[in-house]
C-alpha positions as CSV (number, residue, x, y, z in Angstrom):
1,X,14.3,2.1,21.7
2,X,13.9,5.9,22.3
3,X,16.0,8.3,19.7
4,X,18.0,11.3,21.4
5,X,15.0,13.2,21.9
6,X,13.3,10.6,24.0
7,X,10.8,9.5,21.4
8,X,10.5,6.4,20.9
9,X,11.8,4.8,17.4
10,X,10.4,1.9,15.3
11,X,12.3,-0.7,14.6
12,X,10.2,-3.0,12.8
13,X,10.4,-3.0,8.9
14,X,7.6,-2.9,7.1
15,X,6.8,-6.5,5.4
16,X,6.5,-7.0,1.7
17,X,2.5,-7.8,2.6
18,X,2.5,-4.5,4.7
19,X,3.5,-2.1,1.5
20,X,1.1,-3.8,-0.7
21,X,-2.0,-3.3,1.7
22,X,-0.7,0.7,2.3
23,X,-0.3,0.7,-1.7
24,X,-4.0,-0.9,-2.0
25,X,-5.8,1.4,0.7
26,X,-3.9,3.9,-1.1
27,X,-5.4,3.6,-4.5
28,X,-8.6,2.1,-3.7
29,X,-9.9,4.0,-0.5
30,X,-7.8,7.0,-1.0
31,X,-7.9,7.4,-4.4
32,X,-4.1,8.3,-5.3
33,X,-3.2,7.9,-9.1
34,X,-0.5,4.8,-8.9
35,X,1.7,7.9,-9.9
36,X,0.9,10.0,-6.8
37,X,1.3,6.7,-4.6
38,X,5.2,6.2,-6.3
39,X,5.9,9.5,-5.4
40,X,4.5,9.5,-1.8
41,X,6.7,6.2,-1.0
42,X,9.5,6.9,-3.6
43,X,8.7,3.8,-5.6
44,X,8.1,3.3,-9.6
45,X,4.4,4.0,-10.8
46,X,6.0,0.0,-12.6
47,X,6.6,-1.2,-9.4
48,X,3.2,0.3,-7.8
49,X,0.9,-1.9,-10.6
50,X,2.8,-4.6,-10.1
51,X,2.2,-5.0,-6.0
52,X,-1.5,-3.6,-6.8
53,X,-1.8,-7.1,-9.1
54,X,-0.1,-8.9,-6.5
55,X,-2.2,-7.4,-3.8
56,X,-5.4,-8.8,-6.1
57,X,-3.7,-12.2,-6.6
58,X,-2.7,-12.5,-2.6
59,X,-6.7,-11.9,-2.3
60,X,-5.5,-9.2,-0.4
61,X,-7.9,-6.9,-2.4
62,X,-11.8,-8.8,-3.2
63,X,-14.0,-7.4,-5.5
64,X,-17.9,-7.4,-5.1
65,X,-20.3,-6.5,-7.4
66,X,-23.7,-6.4,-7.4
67,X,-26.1,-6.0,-10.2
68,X,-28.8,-4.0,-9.3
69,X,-31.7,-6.6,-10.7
């Protein structure tokens, strides 16, 4: 659908799974304080460590660590 200015408009919402990943690359890749990310998408810094720990238990964020021995 284009808007009045001929551009065109989005008219899929973002799903629950696409906020968490933005919130994840966010703090993780990007590096934004959880208080910097609830500001930038006008959620609680709460609300922000919650989807983070959802975003770990959804295995949407891995961990790997390795020891250098």
């Amino acid at each position: 659908m284009k808007n009045r200015r001929g551009r065109e408009e989005s008219t899929r919402k973002e799903s629950e799974e696409d906020v968490i990943t933005r919130i994840a690359w966010l703090y993780y890749k990007e590096k934004m304080t959880q208080q910097e990310i609830a500001e930038r998408i006008s959620l609680s810094r709460q609300k922000v460590q919650r989807l983070l720990e959802k975003a770990r238990d959804l295995e949407i964020i891995q961990f790997t660590l390795k020891h250098p021995y």
